[in-house]
C-alpha positions in Angstrom: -1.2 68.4 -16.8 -0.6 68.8 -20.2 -3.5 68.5 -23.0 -2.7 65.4 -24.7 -1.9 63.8 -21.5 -5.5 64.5 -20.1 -7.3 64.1 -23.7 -5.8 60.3 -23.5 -7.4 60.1 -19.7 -11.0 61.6 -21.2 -11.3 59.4 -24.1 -10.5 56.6 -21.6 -13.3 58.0 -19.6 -15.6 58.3 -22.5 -15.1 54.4 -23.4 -15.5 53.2 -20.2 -17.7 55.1 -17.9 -19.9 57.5 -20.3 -19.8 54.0 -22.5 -20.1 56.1 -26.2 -19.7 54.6 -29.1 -16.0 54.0 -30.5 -16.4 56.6 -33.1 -17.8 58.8 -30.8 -14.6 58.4 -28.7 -12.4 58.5 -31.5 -13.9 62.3 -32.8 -13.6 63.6 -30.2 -9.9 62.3 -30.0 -9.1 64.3 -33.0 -10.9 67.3 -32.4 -8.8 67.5 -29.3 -5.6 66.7 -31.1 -6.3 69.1 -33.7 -6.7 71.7 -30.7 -3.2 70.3 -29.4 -1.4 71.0 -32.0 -3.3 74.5 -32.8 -2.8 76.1 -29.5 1.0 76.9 -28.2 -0.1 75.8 -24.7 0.4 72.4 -23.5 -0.5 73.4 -20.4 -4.2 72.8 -19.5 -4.5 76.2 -17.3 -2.7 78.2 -19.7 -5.9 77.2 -22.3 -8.2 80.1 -21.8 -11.5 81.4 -24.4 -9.1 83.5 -26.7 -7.6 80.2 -27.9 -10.5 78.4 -28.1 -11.9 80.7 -30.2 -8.8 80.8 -32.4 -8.6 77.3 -33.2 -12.2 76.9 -34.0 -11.4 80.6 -36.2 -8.3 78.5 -37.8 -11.1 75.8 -38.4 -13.3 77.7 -40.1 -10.6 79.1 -42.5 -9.5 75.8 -43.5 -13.3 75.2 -45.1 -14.5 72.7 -41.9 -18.1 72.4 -42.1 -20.6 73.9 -39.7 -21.4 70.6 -38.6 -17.8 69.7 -38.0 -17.3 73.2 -36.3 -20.2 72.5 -33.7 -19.0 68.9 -33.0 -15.3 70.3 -32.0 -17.0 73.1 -30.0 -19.4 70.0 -28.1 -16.0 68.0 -28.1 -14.2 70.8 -26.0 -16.6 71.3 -23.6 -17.4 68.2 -22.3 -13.4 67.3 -22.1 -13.3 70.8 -20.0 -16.0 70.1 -18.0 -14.8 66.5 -17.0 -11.0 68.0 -16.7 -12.8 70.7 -14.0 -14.4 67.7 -12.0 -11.3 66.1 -12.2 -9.4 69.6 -10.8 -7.3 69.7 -13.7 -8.3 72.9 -14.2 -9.3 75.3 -11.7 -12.2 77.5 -14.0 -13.5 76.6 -17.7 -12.8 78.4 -20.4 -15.4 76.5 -23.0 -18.3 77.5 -21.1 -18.8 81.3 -23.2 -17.3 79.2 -26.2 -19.7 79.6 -28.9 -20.0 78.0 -32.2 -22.3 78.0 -35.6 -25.3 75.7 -35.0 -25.3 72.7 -37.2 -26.9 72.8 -40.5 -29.6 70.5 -40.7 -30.3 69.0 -44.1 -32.6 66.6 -44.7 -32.1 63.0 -44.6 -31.7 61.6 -48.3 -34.9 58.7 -48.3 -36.0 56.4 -50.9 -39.4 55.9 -52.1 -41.8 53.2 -51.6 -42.1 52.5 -55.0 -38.5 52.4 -55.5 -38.1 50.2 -52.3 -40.4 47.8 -53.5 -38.5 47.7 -57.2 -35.1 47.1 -55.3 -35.8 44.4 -53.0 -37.6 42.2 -56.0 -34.4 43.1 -58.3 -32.2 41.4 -55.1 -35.1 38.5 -54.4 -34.5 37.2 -58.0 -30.6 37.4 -57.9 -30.8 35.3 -54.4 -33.7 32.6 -56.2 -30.4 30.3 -57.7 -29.5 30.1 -54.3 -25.8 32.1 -54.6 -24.7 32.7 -50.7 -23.4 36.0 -51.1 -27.0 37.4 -53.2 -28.7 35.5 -50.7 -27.0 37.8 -47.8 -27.2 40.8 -49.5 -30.7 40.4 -50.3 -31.6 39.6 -46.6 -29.4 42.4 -45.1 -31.5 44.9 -47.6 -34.6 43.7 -46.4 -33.6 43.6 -42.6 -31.8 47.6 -42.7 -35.4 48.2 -44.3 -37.7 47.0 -42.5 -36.2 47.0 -38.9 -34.5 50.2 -39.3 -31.2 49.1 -37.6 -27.8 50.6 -37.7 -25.0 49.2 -39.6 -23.4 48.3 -36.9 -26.5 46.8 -35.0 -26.8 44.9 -38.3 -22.9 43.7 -38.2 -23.6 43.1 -34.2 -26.5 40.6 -34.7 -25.6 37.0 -33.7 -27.8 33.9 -34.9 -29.6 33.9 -31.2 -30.3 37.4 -31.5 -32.9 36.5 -34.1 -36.9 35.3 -32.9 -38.4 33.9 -35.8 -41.7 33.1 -34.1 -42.0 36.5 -32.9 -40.3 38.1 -36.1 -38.2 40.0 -33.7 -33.9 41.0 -33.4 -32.0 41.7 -30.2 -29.4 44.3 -31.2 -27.0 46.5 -29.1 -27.2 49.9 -30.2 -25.6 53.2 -28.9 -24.0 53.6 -25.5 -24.7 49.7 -25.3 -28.3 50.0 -24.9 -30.1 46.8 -25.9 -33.4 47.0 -28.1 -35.7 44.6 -29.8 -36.5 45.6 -33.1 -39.8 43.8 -35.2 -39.2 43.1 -38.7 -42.2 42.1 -41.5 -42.7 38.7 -43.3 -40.5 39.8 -46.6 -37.9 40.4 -44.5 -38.2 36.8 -42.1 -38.1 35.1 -46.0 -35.2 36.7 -46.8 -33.3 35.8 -44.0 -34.5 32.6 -43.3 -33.3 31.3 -47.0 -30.0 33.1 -46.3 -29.5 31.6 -42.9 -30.7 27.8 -44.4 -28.9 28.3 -47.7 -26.3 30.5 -47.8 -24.8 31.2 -44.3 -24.0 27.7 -44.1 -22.0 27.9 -47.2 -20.1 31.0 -45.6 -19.7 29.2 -42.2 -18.4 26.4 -44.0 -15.3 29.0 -45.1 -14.3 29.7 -41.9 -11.2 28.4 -39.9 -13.7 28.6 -36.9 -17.3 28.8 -36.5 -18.9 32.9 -35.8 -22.2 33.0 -34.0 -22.3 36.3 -36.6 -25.8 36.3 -38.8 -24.2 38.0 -41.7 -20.3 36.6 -42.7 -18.5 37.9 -45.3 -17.0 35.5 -48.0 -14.0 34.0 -45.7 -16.7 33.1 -43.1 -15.8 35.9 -40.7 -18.3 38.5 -39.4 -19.2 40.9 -42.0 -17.6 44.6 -41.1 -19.4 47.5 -42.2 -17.8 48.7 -44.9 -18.7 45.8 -46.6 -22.2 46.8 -46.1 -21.7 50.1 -47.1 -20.5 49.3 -50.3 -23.5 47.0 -51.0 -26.2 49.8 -50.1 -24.3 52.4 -51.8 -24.4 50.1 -55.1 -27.9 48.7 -54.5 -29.3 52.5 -53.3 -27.5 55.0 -55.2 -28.9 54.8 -58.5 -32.6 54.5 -56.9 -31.8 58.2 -55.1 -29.8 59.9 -57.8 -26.2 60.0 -55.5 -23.3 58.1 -54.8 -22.8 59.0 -51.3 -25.5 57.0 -49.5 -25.0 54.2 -47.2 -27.1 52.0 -45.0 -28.2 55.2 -42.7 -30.5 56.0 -46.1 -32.4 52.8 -45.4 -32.7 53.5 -41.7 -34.0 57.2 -42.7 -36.5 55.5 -45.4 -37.9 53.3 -43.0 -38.6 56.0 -40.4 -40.1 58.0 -43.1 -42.4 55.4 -44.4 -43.5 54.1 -40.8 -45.0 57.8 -40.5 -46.2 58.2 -43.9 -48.6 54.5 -42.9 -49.8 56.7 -39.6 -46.8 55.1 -37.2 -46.8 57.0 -34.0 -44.0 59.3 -33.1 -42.8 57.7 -30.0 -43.2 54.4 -31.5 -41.1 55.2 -34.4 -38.3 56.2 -31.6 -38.8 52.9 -29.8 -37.8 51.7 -33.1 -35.2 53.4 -34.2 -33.3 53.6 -30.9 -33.3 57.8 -30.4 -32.7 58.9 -27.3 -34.5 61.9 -27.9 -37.7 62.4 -29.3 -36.3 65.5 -31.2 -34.2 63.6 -33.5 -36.9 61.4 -34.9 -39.0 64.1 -34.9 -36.9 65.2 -38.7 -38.9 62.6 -40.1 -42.4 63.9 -39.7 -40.3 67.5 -42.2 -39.6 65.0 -44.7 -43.1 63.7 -44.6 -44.5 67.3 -44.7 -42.5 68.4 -47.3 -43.1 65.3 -49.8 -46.8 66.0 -48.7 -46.2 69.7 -49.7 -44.4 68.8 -52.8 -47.4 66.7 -53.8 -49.8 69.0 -52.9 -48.3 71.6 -55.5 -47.6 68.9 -58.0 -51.8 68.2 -58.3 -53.4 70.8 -56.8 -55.1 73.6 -59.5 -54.4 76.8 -56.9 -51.2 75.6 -55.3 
């Protein structure tokens, strides 16, 4: 079988049975595209170590990042592996395929104090009752203090929300459904939006969305539109233009540990699979600790 034939078959696979998320499925579409068109072999057999190694060398030469590197190298063996359970191939040639180990920066967070001066700035645009300040001020305050995903935020339909019990029902990665809590500033927020400006939105539509958050036609809001609202609202507060809503998610993990949350509870939260990603939180709060500590202290 040739490579792009079975690449189509895997992402198929990776959509339907493994369930990942659509820009999981698509990545790993292009990395295996970009291998396609790297290696002379169509051929899946004729694919051996040599030319792995070659197109992740051609990678590296073009300036990919380490992080890109190590995704393409995770991309190639798990299409192998499947395409070996599958007997596509009869050995795999990924398995000695080595690649640099992603470089882990820290996550860019906000602080309190700057939290707290945002949201107010976006509570007094929504007071006169504009629908669009009053749904960016409540999808600020719900990223914030439920810690959601964009696309857990763009997800959320009007019955996922429990006012009584200040909870969301979202659908996060791989389809796994969590309930998130939220706080009282953030209930406010979105109660005004949903009383006073959703229903001007709806009112836009050409038919009604069960969405929360609609965009200015009435349609469920995407997530660049969110982007663009958190990178306007967020970047000046952090110094950079490249921040999106993932900053909030990161701010709010780092602030539930900084008030004494627990570690497992803050995953429960967040939606990790592993307790080693959330675990990166707990280095920022050490190193702002640290930073303080040699900010005040007379023999840091």
């Amino acid at each position: 079988m040739e490579l792009t034939e079975a690449a189509e078959a895997f992402a198929t696979h990776l959509a339907r049975v493994r369930r990942l998320s659509p820009a999981t499925v698509r990545a790993y579409g292009s990395d295996l595209r970009d291998l396609a068109e790297c290696v002379a072999e169509r051929d899946l057999e004729a694919i051996d170590l040599d030319a792995l190694r070659d197109w992740l060398w051609h990678a590296t030469q073009r300036g990919d990042a380490r992080s890109t590197l190590a995704r393409r190298a995770a991309a190639v063996r798990s299409f192998f592996a499947w395409a070996r359970e599958q007997e596509l191939v009869s050995a795999d040639p990924s398995l000695r395929l080595v690649a640099p180990k992603r470089g882990r920066s820290l996550p860019t967070v906000a602080s309190r104090e700057a939290m707290e001066v945002l949201l107010e700035e976006h509570r007094r645009r929504a007071v006169d009752g504009d629908a669009v300040a009053l749904r960016d001020h409540a999808i600020l305050e719900i990223l914030y203090a439920a810690g959601i995903r964009v696309s857990e935020l763009c997800g959320l339909d009007v019955d996922d929300v429990d006012f009584d019990r200040r909870t969301a029902r979202v659908l996060g990665k791989g389809e796994e459904e969590r309930v998130v809590p939220f706080g009282g500033p953030a209930a406010e927020a979105l109660g005004a939006y949903l009383r006073r400006g959703r229903t001007v939105l709806t009112a836009r539509a050409p038919s009604p969305s069960p969405a929360v958050f609609l965009g200015v036609r009435g349609a469920r809001l995407g997530p660049r539109a969110v982007y663009e609202l958190v990178a306007g609202a967020l970047g000046p507060v952090v110094g950079s233009e490249h921040v999106g809503p993932h900053a909030l998610r990161h701010t709010a993990a780092t602030h539930l540990l900084d008030g004494g949350a627990d570690l497992r509870a803050v995953q429960e939260i967040l939606g990790h699979a592993s307790l080693g990603t959330t675990q990166i939180y707990t280095h920022v709060s050490s190193e702002r600790l640290t930073a303080t500590y040699r900010l005040a202290h007379p023999r840091a």
